[in-house]
Structure formats: C-alpha cells, structure tokens
C-alpha positions as CSV (number, residue, x, y, z in Angstrom):
1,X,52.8,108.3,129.7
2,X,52.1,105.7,126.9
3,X,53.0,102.2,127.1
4,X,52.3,100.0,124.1
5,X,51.2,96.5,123.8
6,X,54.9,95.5,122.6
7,X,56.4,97.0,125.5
8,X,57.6,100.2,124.7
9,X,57.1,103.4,126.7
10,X,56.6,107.2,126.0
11,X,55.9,110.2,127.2
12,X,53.7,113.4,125.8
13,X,52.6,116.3,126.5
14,X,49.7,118.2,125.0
15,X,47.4,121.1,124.9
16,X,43.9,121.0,123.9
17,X,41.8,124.2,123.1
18,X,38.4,123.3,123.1
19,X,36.6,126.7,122.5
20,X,38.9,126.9,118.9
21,X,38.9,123.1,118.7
22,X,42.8,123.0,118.4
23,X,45.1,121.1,120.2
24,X,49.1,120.3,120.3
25,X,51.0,116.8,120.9
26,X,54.9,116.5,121.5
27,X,56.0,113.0,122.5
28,X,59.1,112.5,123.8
29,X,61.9,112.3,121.3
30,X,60.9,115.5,119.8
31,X,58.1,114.4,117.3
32,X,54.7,116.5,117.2
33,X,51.8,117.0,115.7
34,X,49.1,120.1,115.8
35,X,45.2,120.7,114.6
36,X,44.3,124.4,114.1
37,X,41.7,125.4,111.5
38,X,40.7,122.1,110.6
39,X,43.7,120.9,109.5
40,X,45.9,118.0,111.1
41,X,49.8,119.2,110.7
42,X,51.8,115.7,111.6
43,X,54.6,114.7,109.6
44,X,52.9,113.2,106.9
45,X,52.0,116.8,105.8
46,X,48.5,118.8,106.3
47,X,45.3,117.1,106.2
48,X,41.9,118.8,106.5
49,X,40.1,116.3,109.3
50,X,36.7,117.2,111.9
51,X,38.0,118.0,115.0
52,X,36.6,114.9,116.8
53,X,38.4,112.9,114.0
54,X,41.7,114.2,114.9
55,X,42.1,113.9,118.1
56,X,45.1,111.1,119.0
57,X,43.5,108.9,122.0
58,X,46.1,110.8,124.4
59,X,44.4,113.8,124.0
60,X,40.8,112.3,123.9
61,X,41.3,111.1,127.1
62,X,40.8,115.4,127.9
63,X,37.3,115.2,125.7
64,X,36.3,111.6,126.8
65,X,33.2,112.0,124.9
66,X,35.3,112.1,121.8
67,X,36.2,108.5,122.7
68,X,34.9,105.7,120.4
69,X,33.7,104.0,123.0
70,X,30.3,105.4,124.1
71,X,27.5,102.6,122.1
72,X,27.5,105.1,118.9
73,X,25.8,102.9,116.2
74,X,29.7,102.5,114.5
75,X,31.4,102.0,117.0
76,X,31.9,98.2,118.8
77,X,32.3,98.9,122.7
78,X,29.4,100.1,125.1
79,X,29.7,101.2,128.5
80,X,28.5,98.6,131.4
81,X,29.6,99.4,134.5
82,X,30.5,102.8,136.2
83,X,32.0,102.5,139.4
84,X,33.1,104.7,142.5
85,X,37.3,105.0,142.6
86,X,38.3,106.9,145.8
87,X,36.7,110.4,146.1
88,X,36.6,112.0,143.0
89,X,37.1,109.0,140.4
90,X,34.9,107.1,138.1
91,X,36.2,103.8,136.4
92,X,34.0,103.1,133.7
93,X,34.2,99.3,132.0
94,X,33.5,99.1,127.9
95,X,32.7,95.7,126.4
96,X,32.5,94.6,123.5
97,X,29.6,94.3,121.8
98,X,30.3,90.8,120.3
99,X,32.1,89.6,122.9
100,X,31.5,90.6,126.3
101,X,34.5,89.0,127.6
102,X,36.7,91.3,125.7
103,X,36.8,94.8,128.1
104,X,38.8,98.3,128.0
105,X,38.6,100.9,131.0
106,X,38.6,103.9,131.8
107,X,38.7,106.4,135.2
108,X,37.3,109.7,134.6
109,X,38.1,112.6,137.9
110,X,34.8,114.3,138.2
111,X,36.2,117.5,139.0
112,X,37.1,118.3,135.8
113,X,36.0,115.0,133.2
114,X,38.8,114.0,132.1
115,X,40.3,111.3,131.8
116,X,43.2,109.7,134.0
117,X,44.0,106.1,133.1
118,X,43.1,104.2,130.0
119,X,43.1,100.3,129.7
120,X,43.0,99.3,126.2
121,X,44.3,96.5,124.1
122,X,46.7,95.7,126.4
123,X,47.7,99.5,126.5
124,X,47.9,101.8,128.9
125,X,47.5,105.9,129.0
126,X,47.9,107.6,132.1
127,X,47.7,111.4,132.6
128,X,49.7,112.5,135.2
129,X,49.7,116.4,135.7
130,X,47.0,118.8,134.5
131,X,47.0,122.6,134.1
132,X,44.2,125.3,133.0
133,X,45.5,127.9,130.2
134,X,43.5,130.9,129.4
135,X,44.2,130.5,126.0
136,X,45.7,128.0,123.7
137,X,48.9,128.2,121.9
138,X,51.0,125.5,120.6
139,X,53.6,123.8,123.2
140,X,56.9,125.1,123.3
141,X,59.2,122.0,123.5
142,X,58.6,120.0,126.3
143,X,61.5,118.6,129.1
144,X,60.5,115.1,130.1
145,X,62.1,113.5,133.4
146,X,62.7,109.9,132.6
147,X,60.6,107.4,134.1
148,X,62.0,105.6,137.3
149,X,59.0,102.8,137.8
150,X,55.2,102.2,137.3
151,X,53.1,105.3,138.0
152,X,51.0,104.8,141.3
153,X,47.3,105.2,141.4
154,X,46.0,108.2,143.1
155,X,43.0,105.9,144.0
C-alpha cells in the first residue's frame, strides 16, 4: 500500500528477480510496468536504464541498499540512528544532510532485509505480504481487496 502526500491511496504488487535483475509492478487500477534486459517497459514506451536506476521506491524497499538514502556522495540523507522494533525489526532514521530537522524512516525485518514501512515526504509505503519464488516471471494480474482502515504495525 501507497499513500501519497495529497491523500490518495494505492495498492501494488510486485516481483523482483534479483539474480536476473528484473522485476514486475501492477498497481491497482490495472497499470504496470516491468524491467528485463535492461530495459524499463512503462507506458511511456522502452527505456534502456541500470537496474538500480529503475527500481520504483515500492520495490526498493525489497533491495534497501538500492535506496538513495545511505550517505552516497549524491545523495542528501544519511542514516543516524538504527533502533530495535519488536523482535525482528530495525527502524532506521535518515536526515538530511542540510537540515537535520528534516527526517525519513525506514524498518527493515532482519530475517530477510527488506523493507516493511517507509516514511518519506509525508508518504508512506508499507509491505504487507511477502512470498519467495524460485524463479521470476512477470505478475499475472493481481486481485486487490479494498482497504477497510490504517494497516496495523506488526511491531
């Protein structure tokens, strides 16, 4: 589930493949996008991208070290403080580096890195239900239920 600054809400559902360095996002209402081969297939037509380019933040969130976040010399957020969620759960705090008031989180399960919840911009990405393929394939359309209230933590 996505929820944008403005309000709006929507679901997705992805696969990643990262031994081919393909993935596959539908978001509900039917639009997708796929990367296979180096190329980014969205509906703006095919664009030849690096892998860690393409990735949408959704599906970053499965390859956290894709994120922008983590103190590369372009990039404007460090990490500052990791701390203990639960049992199994990291939530690490990004600031800015020009302004240390301005934050984005982030809560990583250690059983398997990825990413749960992301706090950014006043938006919010949570991943609710994860499964291990053998092998990637693109997503066969996706049924979503509709959302019926805020997700609860699982911390």
């Amino acid at each position: 589930m996505h929820q944008e600054r403005g309000g709006s809400i929507w679901q997705f559902a992805f696969t990643l493949g990262e031994a081919t360095c393909s993935w596959s996002l539908q978001r509900e209402g039917g639009s997708e996008q796929w990367f296979e081969d180096g190329v980014l297939h969205s509906v703006d037509g095919p664009v030849e991208f690096p892998f860690e380019r393409s990735l949408p933040p959704a599906i970053s969130m499965a390859v956290p070290e894709c994120l922008r976040w983590w103190g590369r010399a372009r990039e404007s957020f460090t990490p500052v403080l990791v701390q203990r969620v639960g049992d199994h759960l990291l939530l690490v705090t990004f600031e800015h580096v020009e302004d240390p008031a301005f934050r984005t989180t982030l809560v990583v399960d250690e059983r398997d890195r990825i990413a749960r919840r992301r706090i950014d911009f006043g938006e919010v990405t949570v991943i609710t239900g994860v499964r291990r393929v053998m092998r990637w394939t693109r997503l066969p359309r996706p049924s979503f239920s509709p959302l019926t209230g805020p997700i609860a933590a699982a911390y």
